[in-house]
CHARMM-style PDB file with segment names, atoms N, HN, CA, C and O in Angstrom:
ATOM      1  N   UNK     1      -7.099 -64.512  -8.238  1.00  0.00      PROA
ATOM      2  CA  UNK     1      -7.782 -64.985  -9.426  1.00  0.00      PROA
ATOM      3  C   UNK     1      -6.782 -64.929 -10.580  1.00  0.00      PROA
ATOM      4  O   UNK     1      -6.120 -63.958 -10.946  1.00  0.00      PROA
ATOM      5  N   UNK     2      -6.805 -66.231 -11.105  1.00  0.00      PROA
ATOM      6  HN  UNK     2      -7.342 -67.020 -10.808  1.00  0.00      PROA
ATOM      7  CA  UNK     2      -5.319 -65.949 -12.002  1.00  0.00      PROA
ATOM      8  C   UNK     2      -5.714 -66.119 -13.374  1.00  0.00      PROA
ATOM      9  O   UNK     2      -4.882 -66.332 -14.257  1.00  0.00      PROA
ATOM     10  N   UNK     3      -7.595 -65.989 -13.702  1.00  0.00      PROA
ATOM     11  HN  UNK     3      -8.270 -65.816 -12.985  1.00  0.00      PROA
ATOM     12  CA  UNK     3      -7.922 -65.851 -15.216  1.00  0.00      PROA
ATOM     13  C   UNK     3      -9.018 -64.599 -15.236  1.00  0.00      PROA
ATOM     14  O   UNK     3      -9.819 -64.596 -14.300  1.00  0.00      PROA
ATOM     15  N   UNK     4      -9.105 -63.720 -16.051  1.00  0.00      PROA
ATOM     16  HN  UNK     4      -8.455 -63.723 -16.811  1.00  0.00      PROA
ATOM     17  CA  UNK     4      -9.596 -62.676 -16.163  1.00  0.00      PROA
ATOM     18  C   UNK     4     -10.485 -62.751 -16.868  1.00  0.00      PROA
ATOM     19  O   UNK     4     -10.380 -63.025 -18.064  1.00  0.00      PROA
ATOM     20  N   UNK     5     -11.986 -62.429 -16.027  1.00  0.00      PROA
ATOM     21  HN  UNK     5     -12.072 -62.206 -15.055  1.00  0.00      PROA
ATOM     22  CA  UNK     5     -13.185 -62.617 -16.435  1.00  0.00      PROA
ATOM     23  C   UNK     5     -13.477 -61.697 -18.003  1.00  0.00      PROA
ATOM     24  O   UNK     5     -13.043 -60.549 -18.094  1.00  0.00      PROA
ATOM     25  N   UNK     6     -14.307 -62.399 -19.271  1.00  0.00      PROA
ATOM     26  HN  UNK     6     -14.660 -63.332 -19.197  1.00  0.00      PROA
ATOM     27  CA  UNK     6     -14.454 -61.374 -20.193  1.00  0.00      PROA
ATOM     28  C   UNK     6     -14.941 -60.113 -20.037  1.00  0.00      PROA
ATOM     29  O   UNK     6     -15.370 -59.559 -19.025  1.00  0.00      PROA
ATOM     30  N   UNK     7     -14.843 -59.777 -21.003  1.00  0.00      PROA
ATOM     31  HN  UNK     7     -14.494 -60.227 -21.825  1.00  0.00      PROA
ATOM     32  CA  UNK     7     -15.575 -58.007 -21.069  1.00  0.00      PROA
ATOM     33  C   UNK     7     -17.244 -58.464 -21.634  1.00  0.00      PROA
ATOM     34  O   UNK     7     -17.773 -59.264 -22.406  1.00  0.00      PROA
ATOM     35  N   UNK     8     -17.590 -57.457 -20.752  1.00  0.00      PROA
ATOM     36  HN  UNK     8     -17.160 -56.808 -20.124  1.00  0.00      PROA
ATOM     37  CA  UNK     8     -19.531 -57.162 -20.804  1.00  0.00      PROA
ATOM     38  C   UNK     8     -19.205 -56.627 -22.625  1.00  0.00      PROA
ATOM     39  O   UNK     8     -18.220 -55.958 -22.941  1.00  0.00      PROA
ATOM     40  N   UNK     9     -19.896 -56.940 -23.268  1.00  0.00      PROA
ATOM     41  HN  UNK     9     -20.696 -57.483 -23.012  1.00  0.00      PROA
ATOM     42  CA  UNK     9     -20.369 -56.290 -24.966  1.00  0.00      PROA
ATOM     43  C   UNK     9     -21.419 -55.740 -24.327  1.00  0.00      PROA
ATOM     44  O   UNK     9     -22.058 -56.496 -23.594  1.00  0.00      PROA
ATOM     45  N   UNK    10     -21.794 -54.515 -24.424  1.00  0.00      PROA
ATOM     46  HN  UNK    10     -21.275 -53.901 -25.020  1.00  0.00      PROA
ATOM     47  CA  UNK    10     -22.568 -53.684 -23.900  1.00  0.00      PROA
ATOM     48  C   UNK    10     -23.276 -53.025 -25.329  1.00  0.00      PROA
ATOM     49  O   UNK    10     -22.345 -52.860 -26.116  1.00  0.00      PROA
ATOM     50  N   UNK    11     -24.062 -52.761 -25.711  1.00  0.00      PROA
ATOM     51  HN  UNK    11     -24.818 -52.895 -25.071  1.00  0.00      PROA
ATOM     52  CA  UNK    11     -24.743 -52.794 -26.938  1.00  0.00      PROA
ATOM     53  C   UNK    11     -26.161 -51.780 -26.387  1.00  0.00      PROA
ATOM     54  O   UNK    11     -26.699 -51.838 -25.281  1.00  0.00      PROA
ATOM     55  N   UNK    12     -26.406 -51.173 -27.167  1.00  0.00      PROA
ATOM     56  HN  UNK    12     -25.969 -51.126 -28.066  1.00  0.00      PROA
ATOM     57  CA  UNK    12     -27.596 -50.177 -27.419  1.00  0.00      PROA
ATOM     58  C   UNK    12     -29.127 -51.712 -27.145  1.00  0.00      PROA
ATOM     59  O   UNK    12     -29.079 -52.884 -27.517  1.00  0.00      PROA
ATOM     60  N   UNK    13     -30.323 -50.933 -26.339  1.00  0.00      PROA
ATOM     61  HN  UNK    13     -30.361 -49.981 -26.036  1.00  0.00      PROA
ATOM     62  CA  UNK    13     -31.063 -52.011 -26.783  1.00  0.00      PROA
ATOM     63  C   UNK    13     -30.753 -53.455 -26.075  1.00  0.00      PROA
ATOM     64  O   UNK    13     -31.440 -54.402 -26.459  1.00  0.00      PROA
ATOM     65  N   UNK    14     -29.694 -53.703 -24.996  1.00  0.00      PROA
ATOM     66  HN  UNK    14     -29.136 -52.935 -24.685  1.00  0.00      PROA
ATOM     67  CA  UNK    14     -29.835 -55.026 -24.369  1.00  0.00      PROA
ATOM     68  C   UNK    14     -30.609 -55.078 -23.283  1.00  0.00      PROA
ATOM     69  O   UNK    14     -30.837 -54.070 -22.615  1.00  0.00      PROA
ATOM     70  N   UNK    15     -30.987 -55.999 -23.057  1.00  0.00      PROA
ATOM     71  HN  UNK    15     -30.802 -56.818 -23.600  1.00  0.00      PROA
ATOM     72  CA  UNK    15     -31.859 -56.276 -21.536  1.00  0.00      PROA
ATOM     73  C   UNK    15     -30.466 -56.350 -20.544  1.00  0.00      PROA
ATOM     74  O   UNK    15     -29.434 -57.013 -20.653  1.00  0.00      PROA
ATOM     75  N   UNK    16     -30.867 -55.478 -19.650  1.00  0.00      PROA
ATOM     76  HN  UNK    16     -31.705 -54.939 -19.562  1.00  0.00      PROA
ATOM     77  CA  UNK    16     -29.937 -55.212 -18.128  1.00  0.00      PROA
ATOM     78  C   UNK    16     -30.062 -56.344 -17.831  1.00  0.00      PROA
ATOM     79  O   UNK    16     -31.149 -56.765 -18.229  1.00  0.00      PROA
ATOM     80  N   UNK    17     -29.266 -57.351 -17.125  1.00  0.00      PROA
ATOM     81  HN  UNK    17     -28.384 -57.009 -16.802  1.00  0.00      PROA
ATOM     82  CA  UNK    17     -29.522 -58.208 -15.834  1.00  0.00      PROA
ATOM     83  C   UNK    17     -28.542 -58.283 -14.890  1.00  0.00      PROA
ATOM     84  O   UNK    17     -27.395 -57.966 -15.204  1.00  0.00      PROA
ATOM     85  N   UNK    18     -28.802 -58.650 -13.780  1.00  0.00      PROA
ATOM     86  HN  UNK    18     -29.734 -58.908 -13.525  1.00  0.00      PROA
ATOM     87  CA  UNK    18     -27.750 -58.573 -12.539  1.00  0.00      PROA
ATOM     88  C   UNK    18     -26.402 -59.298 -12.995  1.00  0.00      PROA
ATOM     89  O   UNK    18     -25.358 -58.669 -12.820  1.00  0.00      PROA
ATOM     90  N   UNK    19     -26.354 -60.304 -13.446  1.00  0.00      PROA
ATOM     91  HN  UNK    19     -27.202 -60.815 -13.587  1.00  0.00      PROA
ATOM     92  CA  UNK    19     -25.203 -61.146 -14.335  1.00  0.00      PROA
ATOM     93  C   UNK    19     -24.579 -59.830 -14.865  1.00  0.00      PROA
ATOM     94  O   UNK    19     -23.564 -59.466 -14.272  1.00  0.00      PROA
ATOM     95  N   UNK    20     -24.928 -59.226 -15.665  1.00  0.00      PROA
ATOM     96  HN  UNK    20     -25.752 -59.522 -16.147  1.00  0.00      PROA
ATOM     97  CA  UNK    20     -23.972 -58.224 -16.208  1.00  0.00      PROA
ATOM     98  C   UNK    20     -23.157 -57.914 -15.402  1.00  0.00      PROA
ATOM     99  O   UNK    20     -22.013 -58.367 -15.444  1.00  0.00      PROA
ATOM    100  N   UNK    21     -23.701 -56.797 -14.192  1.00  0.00      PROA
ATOM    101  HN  UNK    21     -24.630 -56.429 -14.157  1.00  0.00      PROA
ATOM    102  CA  UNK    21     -23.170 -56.015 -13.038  1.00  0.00      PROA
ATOM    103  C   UNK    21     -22.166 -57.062 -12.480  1.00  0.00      PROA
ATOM    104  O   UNK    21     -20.944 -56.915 -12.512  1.00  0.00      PROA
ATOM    105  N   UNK    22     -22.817 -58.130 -11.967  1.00  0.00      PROA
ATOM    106  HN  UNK    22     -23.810 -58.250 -11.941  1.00  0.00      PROA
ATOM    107  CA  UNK    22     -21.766 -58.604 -11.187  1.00  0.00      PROA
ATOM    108  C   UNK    22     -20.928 -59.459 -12.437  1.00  0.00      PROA
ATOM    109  O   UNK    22     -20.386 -60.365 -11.804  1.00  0.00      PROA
ATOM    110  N   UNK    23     -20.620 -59.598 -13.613  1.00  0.00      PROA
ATOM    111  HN  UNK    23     -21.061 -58.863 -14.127  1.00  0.00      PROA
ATOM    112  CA  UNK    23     -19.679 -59.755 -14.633  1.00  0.00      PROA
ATOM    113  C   UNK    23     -18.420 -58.855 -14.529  1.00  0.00      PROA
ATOM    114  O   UNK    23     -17.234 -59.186 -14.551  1.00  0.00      PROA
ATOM    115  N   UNK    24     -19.162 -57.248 -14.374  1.00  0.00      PROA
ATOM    116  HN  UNK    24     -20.124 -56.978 -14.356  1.00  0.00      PROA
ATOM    117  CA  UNK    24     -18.252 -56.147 -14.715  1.00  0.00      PROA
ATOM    118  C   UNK    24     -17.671 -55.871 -13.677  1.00  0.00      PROA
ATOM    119  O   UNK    24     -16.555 -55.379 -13.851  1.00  0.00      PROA
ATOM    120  N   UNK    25     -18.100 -56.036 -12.318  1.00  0.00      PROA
ATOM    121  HN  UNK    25     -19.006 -56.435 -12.177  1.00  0.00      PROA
ATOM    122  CA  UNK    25     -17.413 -55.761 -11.052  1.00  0.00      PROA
ATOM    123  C   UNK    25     -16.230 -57.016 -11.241  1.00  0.00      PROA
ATOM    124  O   UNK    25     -15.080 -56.758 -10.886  1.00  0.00      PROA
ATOM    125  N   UNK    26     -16.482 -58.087 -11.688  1.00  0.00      PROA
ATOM    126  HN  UNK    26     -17.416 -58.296 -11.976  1.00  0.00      PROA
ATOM    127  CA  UNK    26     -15.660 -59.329 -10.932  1.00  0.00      PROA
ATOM    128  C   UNK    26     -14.222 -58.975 -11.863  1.00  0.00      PROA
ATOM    129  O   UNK    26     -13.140 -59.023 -11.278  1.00  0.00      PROA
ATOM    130  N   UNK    27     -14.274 -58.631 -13.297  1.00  0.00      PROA
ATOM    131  HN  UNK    27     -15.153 -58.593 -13.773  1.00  0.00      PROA
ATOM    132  CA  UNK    27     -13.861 -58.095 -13.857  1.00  0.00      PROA
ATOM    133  C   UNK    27     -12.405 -56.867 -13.370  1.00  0.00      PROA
ATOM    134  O   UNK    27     -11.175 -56.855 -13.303  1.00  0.00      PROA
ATOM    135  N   UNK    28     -13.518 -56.027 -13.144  1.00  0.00      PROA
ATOM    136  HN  UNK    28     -14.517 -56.036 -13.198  1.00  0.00      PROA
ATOM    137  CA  UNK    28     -12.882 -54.483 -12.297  1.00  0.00      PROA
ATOM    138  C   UNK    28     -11.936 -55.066 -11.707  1.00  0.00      PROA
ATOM    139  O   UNK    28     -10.814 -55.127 -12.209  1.00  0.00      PROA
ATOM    140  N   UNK    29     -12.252 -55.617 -10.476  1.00  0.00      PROA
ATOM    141  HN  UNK    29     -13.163 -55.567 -10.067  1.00  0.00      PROA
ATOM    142  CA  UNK    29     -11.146 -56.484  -9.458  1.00  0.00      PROA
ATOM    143  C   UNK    29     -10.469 -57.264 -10.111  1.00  0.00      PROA
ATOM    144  O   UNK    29      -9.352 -56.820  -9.844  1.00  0.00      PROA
ATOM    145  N   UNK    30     -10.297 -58.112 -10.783  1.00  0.00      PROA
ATOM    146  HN  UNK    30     -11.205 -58.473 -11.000  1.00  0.00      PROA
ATOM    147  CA  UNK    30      -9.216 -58.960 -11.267  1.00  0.00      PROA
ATOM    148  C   UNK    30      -8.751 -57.942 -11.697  1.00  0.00      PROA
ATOM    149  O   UNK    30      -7.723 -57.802 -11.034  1.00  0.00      PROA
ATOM    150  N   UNK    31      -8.862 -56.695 -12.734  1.00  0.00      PROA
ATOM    151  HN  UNK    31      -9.697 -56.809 -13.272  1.00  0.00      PROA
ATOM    152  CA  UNK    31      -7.853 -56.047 -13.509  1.00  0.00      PROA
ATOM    153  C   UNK    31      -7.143 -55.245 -12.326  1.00  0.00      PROA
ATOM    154  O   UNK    31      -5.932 -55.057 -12.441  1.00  0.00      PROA
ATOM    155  N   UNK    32      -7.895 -54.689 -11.038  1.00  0.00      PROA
ATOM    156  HN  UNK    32      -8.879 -54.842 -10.944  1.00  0.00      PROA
ATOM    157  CA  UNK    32      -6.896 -54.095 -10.460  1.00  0.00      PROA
ATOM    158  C   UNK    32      -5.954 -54.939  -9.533  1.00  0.00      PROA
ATOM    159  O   UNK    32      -4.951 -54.349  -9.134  1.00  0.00      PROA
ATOM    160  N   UNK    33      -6.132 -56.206  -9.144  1.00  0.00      PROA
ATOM    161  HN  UNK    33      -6.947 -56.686  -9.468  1.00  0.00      PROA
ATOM    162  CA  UNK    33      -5.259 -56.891  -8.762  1.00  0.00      PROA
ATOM    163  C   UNK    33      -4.056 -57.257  -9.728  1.00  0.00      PROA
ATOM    164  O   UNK    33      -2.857 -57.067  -9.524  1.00  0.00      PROA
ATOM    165  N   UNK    34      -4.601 -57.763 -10.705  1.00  0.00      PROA
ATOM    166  HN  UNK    34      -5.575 -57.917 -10.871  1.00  0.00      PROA
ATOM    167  CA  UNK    34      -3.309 -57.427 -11.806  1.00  0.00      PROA
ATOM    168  C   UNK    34      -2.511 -56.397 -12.170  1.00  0.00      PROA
ATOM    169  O   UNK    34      -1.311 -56.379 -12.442  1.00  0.00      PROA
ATOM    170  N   UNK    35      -3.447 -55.416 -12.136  1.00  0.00      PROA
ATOM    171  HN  UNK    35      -4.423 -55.431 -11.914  1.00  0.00      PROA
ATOM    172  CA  UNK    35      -2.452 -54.228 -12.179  1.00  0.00      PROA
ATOM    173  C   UNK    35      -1.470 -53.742 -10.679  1.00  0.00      PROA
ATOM    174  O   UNK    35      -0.440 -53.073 -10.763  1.00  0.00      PROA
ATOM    175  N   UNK    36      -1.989 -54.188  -9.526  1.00  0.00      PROA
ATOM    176  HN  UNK    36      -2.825 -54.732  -9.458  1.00  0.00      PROA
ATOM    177  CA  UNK    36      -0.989 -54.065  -8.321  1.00  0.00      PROA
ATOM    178  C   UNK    36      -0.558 -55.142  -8.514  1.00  0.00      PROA
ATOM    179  O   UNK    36       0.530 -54.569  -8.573  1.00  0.00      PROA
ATOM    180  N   UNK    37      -0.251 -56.447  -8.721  1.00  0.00      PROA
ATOM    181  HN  UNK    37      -1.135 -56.912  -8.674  1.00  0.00      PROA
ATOM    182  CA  UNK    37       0.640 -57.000  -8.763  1.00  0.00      PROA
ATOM    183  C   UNK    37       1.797 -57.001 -10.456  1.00  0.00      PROA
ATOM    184  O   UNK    37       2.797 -57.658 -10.746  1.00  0.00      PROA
ATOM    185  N   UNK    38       1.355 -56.399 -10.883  1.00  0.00      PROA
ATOM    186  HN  UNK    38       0.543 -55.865 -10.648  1.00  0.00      PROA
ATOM    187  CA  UNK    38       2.167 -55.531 -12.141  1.00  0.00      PROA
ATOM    188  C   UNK    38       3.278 -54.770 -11.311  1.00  0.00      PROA
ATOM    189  O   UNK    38       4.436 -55.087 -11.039  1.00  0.00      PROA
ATOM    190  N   UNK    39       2.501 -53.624 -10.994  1.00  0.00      PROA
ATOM    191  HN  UNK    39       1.560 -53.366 -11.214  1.00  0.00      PROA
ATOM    192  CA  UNK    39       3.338 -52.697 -10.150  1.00  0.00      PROA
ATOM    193  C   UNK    39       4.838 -53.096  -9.058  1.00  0.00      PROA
ATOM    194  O   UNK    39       5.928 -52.557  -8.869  1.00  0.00      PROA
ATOM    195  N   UNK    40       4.254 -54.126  -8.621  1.00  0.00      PROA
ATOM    196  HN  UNK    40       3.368 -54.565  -8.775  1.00  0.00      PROA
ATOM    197  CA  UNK    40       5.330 -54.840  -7.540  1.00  0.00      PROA
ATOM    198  C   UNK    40       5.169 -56.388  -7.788  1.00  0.00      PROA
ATOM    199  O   UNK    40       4.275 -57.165  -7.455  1.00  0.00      PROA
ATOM    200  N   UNK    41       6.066 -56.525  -8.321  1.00  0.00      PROA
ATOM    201  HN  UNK    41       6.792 -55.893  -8.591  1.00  0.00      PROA
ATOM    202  CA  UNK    41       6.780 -58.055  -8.858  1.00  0.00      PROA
ATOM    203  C   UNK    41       7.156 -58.532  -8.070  1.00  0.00      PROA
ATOM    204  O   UNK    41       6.705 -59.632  -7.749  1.00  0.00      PROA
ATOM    205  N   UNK    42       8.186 -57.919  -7.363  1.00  0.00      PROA
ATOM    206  HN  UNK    42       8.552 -57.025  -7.623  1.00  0.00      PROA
ATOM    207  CA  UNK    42       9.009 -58.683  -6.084  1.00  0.00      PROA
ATOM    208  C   UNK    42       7.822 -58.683  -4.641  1.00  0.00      PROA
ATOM    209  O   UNK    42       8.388 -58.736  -3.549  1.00  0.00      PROA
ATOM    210  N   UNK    43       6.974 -58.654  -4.622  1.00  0.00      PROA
ATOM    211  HN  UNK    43       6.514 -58.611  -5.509  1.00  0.00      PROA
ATOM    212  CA  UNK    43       6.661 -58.283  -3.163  1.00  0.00      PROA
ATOM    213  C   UNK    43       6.824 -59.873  -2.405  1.00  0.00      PROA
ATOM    214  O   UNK    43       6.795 -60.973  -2.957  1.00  0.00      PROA
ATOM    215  N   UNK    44       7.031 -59.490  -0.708  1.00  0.00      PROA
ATOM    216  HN  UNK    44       7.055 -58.597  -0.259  1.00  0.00      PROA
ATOM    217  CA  UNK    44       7.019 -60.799  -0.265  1.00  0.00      PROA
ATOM    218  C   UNK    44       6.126 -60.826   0.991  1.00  0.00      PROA
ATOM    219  O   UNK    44       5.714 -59.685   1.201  1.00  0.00      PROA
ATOM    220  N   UNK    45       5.685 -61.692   1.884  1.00  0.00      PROA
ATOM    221  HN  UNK    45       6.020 -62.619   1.713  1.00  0.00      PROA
ATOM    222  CA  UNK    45       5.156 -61.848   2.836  1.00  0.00      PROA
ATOM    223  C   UNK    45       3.772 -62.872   3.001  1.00  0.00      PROA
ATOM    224  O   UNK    45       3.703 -63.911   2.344  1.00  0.00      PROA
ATOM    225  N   UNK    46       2.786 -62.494   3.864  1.00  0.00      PROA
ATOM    226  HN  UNK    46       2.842 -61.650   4.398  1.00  0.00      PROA
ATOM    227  CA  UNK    46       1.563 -62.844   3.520  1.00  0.00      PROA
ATOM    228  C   UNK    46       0.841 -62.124   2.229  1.00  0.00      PROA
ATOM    229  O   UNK    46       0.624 -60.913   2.263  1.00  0.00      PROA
ATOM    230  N   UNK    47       0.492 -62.893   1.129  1.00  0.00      PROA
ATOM    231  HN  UNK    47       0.668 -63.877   1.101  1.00  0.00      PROA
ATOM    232  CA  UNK    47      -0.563 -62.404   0.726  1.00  0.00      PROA
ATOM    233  C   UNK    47      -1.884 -62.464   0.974  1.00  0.00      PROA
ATOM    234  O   UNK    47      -2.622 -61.495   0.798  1.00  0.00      PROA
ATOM    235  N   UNK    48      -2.421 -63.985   1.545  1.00  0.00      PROA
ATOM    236  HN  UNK    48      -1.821 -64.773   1.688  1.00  0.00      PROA
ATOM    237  CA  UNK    48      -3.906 -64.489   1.819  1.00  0.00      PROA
ATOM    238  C   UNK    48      -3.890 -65.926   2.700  1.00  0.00      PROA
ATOM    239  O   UNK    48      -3.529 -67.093   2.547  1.00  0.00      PROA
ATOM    240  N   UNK    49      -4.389 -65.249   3.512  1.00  0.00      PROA
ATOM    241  HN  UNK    49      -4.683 -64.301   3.636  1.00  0.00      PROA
ATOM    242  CA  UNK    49      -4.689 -66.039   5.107  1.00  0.00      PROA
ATOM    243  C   UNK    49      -5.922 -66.662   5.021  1.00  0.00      PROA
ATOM    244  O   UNK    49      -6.892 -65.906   5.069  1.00  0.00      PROA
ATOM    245  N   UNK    50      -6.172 -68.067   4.886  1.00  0.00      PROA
ATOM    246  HN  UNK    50      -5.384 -68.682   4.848  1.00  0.00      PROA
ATOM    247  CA  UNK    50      -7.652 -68.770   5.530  1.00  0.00      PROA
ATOM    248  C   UNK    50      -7.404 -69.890   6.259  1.00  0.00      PROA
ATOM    249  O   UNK    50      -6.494 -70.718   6.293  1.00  0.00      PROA
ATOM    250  N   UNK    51      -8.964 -69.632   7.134  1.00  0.00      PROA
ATOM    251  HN  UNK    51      -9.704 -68.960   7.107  1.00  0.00      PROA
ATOM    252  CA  UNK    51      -8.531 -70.858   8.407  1.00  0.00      PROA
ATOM    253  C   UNK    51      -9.664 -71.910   8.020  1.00  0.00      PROA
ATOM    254  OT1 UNK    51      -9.767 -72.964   8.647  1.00  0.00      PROA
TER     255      UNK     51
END
């Protein structure tokens, strides 16, 4: 994923909905994929296999 979903504004008083959750998870994951591919710049090989 090479654009990073916004941040939840989380506010006192909002109505919960599932959109949020799965906002903040999709989120989570892009930042830690960015951050391992931060970590190792050079890496080489397979990254992602589909048939």
């Amino acid at each position: 994923m090479s654009v990073r979903p916004d941040v939840v504004c989380w506010y006192e008083g909002m109505q919960l909905l599932p959109q949020h959750f799965q906002l903040q998870g999709l989120r989570a994951e892009a930042m830690a994929a960015h951050l391992a591919r931060a970590a190792n710049p050079w890496y080489w090989g397979v990254s992602q296999l589909s048939w």
